[in-house]
N, C-alpha and C positions, 0 to 999 in steps of 0.2 A: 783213718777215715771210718765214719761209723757205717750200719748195714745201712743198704738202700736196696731201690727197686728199681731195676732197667726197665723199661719199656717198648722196648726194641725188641729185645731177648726173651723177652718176660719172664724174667730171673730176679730173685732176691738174692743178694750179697752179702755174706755176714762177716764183718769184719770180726773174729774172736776175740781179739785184747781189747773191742771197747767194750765188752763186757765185764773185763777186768776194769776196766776206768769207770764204767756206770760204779763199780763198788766203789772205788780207791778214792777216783778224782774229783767226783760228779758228788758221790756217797749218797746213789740214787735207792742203796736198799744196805744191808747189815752185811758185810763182807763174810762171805761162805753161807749165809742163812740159804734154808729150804726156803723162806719168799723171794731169797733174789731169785732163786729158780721161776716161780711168777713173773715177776720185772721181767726176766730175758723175755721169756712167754711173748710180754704186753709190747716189747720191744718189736720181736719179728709178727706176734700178728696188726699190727703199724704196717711194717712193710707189706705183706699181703693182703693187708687192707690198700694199698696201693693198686697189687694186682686187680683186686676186686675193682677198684675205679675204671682201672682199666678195660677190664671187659664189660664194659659199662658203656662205655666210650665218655667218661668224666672225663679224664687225662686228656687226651686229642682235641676235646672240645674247649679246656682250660688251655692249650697250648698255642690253640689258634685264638683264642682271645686276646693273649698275653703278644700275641703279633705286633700290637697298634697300641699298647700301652709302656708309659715311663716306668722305670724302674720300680719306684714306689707303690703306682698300679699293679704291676706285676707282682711283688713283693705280697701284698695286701689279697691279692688273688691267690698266691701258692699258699698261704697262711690256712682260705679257709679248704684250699686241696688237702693239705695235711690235718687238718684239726678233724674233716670227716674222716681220713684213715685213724685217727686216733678213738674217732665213734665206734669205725666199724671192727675194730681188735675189740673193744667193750660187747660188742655183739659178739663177735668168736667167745669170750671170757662166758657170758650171757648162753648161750646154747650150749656151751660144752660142760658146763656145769648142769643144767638140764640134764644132759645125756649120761655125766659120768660122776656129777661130784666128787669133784677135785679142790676144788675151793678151802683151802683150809683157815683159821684165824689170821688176819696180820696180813694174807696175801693181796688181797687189795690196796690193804694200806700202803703196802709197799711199793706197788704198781704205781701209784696216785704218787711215793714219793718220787719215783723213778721220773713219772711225768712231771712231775715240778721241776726236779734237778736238771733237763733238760730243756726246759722251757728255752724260749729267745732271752727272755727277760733276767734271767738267772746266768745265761751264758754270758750274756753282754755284759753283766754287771760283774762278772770275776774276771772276763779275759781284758775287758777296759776298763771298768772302774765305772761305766754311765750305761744309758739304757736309750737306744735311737729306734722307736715304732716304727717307723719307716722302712729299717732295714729287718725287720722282721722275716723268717720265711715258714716258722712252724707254729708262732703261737706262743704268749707269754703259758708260763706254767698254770696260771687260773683257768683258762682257756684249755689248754690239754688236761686237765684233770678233769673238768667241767662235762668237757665232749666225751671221753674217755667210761664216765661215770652217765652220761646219758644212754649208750649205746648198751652198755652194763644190765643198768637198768629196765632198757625198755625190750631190748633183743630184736628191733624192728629198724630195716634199711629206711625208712623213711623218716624216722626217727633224728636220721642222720645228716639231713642237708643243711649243710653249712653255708652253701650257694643262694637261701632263701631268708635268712635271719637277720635281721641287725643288729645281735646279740651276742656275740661270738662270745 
């Protein structure tokens, strides 16, 4: 299982051998490089981009929507829950480079590959062979690169709402 965000706990989970697979399986960055170090980064501020929703009351309010809606509704809904935490690690990435300059050559790019490799669209099409939008729950890879590279970019939470766009 890869890392996630409890809700409940409000804990992030990190599963450490999917970061072994983001290299191996996924070949979301160059196996041992200093920018997988970045990827992991972009990976767990996703999840804490979670918690941020969280204390936000995004989450609670997506959950009681998702009450009254078909699977595919819901699906379509969690898509743009996830794509804002993929803005708002872009904003962690965004401000902490501000503060510290860390950012070296290649680490973006490799972020951006991470978030491709992981895409809905990119997993579907190696674990089956086809590509079903419907059952989406994160975001084809254009889409998490997109958002990921907006939040990057602009360093601003408002910047972020995916709940407002027809864009994704």
């Amino acid at each position: 299982m890869g890392p996630f965000y409890c809700p409940i706990d409000r804990k992030v989970y990190l599963d450490t051998s999917f970061f072994q697979d983001l290299e191996r399986r996924f070949r979301g960055c160059d196996v041992g490089s200093k920018t997988c170090q970045f990827s992991q980064a972009y990976v767990i501020a996703h999840e804490i981009g979670h918690h941020v929703q969280n204390q936000l009351g995004v989450l609670p309010q997506v959950q009681e929507q998702k009450r009254g809606m078909d699977k595919a509704e819901a699906n379509s809904l969690q898509v743009r829950v996830e794509l804002q935490a993929d803005c708002l690690a872009g904003i962690w990435a965004n401000r902490a480079q501000e503060k510290w300059q860390f950012i070296e050559p290649g680490d973006v790019e490799a972020a951006m590959t991470t978030a491709s490799a992981i895409g809905d669209d990119r997993l579907q099409r190696q674990s089956q062979g086809y590509v079903v939008p419907d059952a989406f729950t994160h975001g084809t890879s254009a889409q998490r690169t997109r958002w990921f590279m907006t939040g990057l970019k602009s360093g601003d939470v408002a910047s972020c709402n995916t709940f407002q766009t027809q864009q994704l």
